[in-house]
C-alpha positions as a Markdown table, in Angstrom:
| # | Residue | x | y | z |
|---|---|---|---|---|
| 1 | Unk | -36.0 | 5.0 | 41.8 |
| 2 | Unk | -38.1 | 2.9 | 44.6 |
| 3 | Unk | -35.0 | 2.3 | 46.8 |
| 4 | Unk | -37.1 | -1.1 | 47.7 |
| 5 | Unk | -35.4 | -2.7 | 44.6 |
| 6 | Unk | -32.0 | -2.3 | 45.6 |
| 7 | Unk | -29.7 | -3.8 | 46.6 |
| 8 | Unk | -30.4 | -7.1 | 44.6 |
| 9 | Unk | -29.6 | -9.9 | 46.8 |
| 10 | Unk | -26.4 | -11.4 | 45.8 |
| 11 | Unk | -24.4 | -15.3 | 45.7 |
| 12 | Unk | -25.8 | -16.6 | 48.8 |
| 13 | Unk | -23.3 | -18.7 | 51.0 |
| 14 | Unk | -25.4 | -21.7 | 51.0 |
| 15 | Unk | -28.7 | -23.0 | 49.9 |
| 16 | Unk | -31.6 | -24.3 | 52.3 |
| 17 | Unk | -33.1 | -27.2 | 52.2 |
| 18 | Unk | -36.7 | -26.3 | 51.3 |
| 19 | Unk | -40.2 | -28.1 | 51.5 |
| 20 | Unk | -42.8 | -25.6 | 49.1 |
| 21 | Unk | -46.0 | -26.1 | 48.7 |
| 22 | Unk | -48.5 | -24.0 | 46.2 |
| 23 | Unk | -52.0 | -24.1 | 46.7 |
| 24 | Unk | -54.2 | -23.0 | 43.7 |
| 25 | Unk | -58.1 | -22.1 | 43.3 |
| 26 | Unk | -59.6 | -24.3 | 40.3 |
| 27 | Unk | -61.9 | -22.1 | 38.7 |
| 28 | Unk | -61.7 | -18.6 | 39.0 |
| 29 | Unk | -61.3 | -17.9 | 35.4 |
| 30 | Unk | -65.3 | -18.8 | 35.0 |
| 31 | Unk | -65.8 | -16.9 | 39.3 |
| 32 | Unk | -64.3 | -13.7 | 37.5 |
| 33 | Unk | -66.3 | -13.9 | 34.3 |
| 34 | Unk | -69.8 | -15.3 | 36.5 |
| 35 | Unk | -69.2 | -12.5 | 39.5 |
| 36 | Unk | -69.8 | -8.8 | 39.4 |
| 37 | Unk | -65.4 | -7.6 | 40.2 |
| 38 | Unk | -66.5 | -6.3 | 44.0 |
| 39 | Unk | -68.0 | -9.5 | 45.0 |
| 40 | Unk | -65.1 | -11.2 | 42.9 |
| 41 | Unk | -62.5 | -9.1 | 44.5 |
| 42 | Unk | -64.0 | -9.8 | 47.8 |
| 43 | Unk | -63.8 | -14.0 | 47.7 |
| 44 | Unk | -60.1 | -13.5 | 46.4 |
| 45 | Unk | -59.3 | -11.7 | 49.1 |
| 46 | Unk | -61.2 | -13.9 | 51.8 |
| 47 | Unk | -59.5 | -17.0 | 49.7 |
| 48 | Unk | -56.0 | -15.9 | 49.9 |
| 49 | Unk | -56.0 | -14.5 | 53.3 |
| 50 | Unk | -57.5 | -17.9 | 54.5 |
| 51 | Unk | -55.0 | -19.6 | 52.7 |
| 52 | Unk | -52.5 | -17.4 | 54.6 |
| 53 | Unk | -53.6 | -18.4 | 58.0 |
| 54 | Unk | -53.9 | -21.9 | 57.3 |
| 55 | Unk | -50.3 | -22.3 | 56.2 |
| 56 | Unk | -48.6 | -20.1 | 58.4 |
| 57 | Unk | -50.8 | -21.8 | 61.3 |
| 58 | Unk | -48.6 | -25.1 | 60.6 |
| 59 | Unk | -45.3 | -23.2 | 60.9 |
| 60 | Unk | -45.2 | -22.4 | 57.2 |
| 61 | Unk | -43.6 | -19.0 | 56.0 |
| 62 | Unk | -45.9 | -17.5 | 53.0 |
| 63 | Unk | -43.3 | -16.2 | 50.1 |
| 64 | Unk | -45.8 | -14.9 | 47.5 |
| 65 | Unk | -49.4 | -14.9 | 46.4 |
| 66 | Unk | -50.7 | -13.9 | 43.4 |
| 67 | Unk | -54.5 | -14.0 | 42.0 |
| 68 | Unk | -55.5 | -17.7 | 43.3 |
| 69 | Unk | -52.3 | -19.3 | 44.0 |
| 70 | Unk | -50.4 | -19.0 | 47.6 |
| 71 | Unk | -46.7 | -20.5 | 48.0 |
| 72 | Unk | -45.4 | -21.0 | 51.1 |
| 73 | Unk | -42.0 | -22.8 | 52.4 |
| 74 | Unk | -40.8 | -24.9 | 55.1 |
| 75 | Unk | -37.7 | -26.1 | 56.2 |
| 76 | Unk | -37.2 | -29.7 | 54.4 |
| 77 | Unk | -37.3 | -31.4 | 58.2 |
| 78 | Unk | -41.0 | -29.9 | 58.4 |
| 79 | Unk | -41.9 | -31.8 | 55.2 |
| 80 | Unk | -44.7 | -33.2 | 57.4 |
| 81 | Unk | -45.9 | -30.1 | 58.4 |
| 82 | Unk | -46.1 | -28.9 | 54.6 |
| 83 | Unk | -48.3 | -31.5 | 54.0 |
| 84 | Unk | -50.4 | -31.6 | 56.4 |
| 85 | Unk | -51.2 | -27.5 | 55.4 |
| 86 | Unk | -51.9 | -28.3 | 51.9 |
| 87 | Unk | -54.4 | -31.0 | 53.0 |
| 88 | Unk | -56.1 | -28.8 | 55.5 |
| 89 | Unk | -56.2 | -25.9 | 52.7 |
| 90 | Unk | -58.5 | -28.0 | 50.9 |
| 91 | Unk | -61.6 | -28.5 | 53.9 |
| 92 | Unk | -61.1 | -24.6 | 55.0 |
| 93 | Unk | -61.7 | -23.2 | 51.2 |
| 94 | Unk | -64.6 | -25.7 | 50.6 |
| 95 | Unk | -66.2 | -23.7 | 53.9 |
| 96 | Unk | -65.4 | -20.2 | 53.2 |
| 97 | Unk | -68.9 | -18.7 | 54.0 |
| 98 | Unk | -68.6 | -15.8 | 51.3 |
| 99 | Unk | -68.3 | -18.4 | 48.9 |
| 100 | Unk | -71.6 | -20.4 | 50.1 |
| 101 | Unk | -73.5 | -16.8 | 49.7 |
| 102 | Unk | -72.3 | -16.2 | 46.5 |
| 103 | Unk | -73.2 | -19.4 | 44.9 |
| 104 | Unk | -69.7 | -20.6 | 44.7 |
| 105 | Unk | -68.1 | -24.1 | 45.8 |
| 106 | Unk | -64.1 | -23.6 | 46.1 |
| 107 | Unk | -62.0 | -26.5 | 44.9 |
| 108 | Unk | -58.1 | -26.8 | 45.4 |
| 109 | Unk | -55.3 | -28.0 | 44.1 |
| 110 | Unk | -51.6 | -28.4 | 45.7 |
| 111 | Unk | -48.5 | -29.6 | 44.7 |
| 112 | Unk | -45.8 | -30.5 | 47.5 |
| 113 | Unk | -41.8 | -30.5 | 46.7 |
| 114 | Unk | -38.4 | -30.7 | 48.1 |
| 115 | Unk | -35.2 | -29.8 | 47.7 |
| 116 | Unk | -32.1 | -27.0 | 47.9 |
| 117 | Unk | -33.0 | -23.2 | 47.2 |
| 118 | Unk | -31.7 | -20.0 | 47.4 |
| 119 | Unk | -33.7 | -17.5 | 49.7 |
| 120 | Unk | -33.0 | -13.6 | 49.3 |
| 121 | Unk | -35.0 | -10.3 | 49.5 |
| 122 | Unk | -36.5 | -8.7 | 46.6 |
| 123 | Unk | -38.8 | -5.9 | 46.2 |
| 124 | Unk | -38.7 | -6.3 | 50.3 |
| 125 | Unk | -40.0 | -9.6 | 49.9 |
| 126 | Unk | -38.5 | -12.6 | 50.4 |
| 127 | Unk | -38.1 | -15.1 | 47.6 |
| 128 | Unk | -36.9 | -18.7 | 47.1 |
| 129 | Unk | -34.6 | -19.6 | 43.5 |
| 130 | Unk | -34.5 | -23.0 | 42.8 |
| 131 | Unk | -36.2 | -26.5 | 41.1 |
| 132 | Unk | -38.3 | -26.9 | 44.1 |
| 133 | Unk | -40.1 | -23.8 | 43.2 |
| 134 | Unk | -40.8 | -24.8 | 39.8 |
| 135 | Unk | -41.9 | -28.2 | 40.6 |
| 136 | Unk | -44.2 | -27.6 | 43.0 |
| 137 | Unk | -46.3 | -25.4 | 40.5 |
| 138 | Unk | -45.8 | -28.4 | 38.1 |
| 139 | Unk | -47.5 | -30.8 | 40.3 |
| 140 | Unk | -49.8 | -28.4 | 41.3 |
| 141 | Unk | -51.0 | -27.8 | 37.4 |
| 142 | Unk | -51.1 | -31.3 | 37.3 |
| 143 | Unk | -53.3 | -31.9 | 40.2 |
| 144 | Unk | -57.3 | -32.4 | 39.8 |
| 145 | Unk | -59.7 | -30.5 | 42.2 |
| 146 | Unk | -59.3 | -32.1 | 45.5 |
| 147 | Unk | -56.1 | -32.9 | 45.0 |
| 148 | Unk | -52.5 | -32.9 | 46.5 |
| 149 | Unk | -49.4 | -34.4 | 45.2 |
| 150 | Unk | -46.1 | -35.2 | 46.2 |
| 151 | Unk | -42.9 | -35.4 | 44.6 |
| 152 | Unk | -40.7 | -39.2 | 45.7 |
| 153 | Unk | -38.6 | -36.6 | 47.9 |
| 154 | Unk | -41.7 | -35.6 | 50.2 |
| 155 | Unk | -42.8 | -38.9 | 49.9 |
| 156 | Unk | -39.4 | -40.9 | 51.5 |
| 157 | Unk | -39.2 | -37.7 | 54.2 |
| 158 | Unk | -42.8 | -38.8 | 55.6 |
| 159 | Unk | -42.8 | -42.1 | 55.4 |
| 160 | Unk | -46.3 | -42.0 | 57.3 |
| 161 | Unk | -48.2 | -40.1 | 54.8 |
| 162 | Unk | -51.1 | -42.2 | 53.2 |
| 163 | Unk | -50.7 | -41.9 | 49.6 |
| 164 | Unk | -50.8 | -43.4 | 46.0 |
| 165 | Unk | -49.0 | -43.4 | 43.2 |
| 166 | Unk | -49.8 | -41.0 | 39.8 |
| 167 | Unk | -49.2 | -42.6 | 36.9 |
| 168 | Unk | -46.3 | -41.5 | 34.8 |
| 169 | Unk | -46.9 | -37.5 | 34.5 |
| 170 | Unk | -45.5 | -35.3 | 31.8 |
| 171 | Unk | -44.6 | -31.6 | 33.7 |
| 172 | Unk | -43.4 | -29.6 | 31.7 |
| 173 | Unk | -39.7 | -28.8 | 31.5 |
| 174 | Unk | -38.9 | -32.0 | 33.4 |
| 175 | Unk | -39.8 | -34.9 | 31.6 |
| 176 | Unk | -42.9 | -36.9 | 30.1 |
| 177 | Unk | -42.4 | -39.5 | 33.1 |
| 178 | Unk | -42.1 | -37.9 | 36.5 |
| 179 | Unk | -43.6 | -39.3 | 39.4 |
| 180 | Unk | -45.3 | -38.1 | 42.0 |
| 181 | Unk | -47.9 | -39.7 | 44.9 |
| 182 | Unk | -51.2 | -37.9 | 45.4 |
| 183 | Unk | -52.0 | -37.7 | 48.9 |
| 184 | Unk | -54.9 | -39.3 | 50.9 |
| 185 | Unk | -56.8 | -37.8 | 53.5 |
| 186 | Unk | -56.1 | -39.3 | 57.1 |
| 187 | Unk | -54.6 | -38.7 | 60.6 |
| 188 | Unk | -51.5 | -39.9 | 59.3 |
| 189 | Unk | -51.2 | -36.9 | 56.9 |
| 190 | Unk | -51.4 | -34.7 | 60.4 |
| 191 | Unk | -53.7 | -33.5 | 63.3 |
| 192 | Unk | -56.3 | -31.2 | 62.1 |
| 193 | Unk | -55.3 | -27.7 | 63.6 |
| 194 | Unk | -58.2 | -25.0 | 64.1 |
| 195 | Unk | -57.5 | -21.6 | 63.2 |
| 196 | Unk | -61.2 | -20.8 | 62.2 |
């Protein structure tokens, strides 16, 4: 038995409060069926890794990526910080030069929660428990390309973010009216960082 597995992490003393944010590539369905699989395989790769950068680059800790979709975690006070990622996410995929040579334009989307999880170690990765984690990929399926939204907890933690309001959205498993803000593009959403 892979000894990587155990010991299952068990009742954590406390939970933390959490900002996640999940990026997610719009399109790849039609890139893997369009693409021969090595030049495929080789955008994924160059797409997540860049992903990587970028959000660790603004102090975020990447918890899992799989296929397309990257999710990452700060600490709730570094809500900012979160956001600012996810909206810098969007201008380094739309560049990725691998992309541009294969005939490809990449288009995000990004959901951005908040909230109490509970962090442990599985598989020798760590993982976060919680609504925060499911909510974030919520707003993030409801997102269009381009986009980034917010849940009202991100939104009242930076009150400086330029944003708008979604209309009513129906996420599954937590209601047909949540609400969320989509975020706009601006120095108030953070100073661009270069980690090109």
């Amino acid at each position: 038995m892979n000894e990587s597995l155990l010991p299952l992490p068990g009742p954590q003393p406390h939970a933390t409060p959490a900002c996640m944010v999940l990026v997610d590539l719009v399109g790849s369905t039609l890139m893997a069926q369009t693409l021969d699989l090595n030049s495929y395989m080789a955008l994924m790769q160059e797409f997540v890794q860049v992903m990587i950068l970028t959000l660790e680059a603004r102090g975020g800790q990447v918890l899992q990526h799989q296929g397309d979709a990257v999710l990452a975690w700060w600490p709730a006070p570094q809500a900012a910080q979160a956001c600012a990622a996810a909206q810098e996410a969007h201008g380094r995929a739309g560049r990725l030069a691998l992309a541009g040579y294969l005939g490809q334009q990449l288009r995000l989307r990004a959901g951005i929660s908040s909230g109490d999880v509970l962090m442990g170690v599985v598989g020798g990765q760590m993982s976060a428990y919680g609504l925060p984690v499911n909510y974030s990929r919520r707003l993030c399926d409801a997102a269009q390309a381009g986009q980034t939204l917010v849940c009202d907890e991100v939104r009242a933690q930076v009150p400086q973010l330029r944003s708008v309001p979604c209309p009513p959205l129906a996420l599954q498993g937590f209601g047909p009216r949540c609400t969320a803000h989509r975020l706009l593009e601006g120095p108030e959403s953070g100073t661009r960082m270069k980690v090109d």
